[in-house]
N, C-alpha and C positions, 0 to 999 in steps of 0.2 A: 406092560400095557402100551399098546398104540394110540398116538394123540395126532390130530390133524390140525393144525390150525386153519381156520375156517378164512376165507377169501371170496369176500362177494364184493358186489357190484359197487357197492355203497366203501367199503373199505377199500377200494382200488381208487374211486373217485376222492374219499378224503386224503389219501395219501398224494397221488397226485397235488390239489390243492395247497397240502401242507410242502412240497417240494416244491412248486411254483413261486411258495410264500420265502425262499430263499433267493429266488434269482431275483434279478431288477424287472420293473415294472415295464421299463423300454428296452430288450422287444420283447422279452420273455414271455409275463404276465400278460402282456398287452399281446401279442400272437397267441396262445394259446387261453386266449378269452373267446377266440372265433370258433364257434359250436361244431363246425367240421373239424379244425384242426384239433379241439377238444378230444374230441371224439376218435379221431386219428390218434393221440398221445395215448389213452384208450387202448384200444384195440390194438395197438403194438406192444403195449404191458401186457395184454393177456392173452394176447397169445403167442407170448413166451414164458407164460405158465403152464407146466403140459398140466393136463386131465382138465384144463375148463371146456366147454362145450361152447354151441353160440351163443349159447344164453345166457352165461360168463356164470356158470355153475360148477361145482365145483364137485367131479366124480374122486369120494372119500377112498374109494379101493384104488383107485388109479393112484392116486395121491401117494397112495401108502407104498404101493410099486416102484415108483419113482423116485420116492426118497427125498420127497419135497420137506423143506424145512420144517421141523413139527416144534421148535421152541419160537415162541412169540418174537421174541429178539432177532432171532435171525430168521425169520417169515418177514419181519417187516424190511430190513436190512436188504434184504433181498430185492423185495417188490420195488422200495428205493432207487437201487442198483440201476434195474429196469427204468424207471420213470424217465433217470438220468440218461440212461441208453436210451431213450423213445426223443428224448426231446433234441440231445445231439442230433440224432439220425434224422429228426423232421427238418431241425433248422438247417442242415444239409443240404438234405432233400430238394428242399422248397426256396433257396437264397435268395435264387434273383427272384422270384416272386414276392417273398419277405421284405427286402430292399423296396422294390417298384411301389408294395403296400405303403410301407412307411414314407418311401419319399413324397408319396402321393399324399398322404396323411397329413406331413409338416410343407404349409407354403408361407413362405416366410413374410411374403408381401401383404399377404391379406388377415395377419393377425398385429395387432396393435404392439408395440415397444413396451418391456415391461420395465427396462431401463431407467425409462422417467416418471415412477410413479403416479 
């Protein structure tokens, strides 16, 4: 019997999350809070899943072709994989723009010593 494990929109985005929820808050989480680059993290996951479409659906015969992971375990392992690959590749990508954000972000003059209580 052929079993597909089903890959929507919604399971791409919680898995994403749940991998973000590993890296640190600065810059990881905190970079890919920004709805483009969300989006970006995204869109580089799926499509490096073959058979999704644009509409991040998921063609079942194509699937089956390809020899996409059909046990739950390693569909997820997988998409994982990916997340990890999407996020290297942006932070990459995008450094000195990442940098320039944060440094711009943290000024050190105009926020109060936390030092002294």
């Amino acid at each position: 019997m052929e079993t597909v494990v089903k890959l929507m929109p919604e399971s791409v985005d919680g898995e994403i999350e749940k991998v973000l929820d590993t890296y640190s808050y600065n810059p990881y989480q905190q970079i890919f809070a920004i709805p483009d680059l969300h989006q970006e993290l995204k869109d580089y996951v799926v499509s490096r899943i073959p058979c999704f479409n644009s509409d991040y659906n998921l063609d079942t015969v194509c699937a089956i072709n390809n020899k996409l992971p059909r046990n739950p375990l390693a569909a997820k392992l997988h998409l994982q994989s990916l997340i990890h690959q999407g996020i290297y590749s942006i932070m990459q990508e995008k450094s000195e723009w990442i940098s320039r954000l944060l440094c711009d972000s943290v000024q050190p003059a105009s926020e109060p010593s936390h030092w002294f209580g």
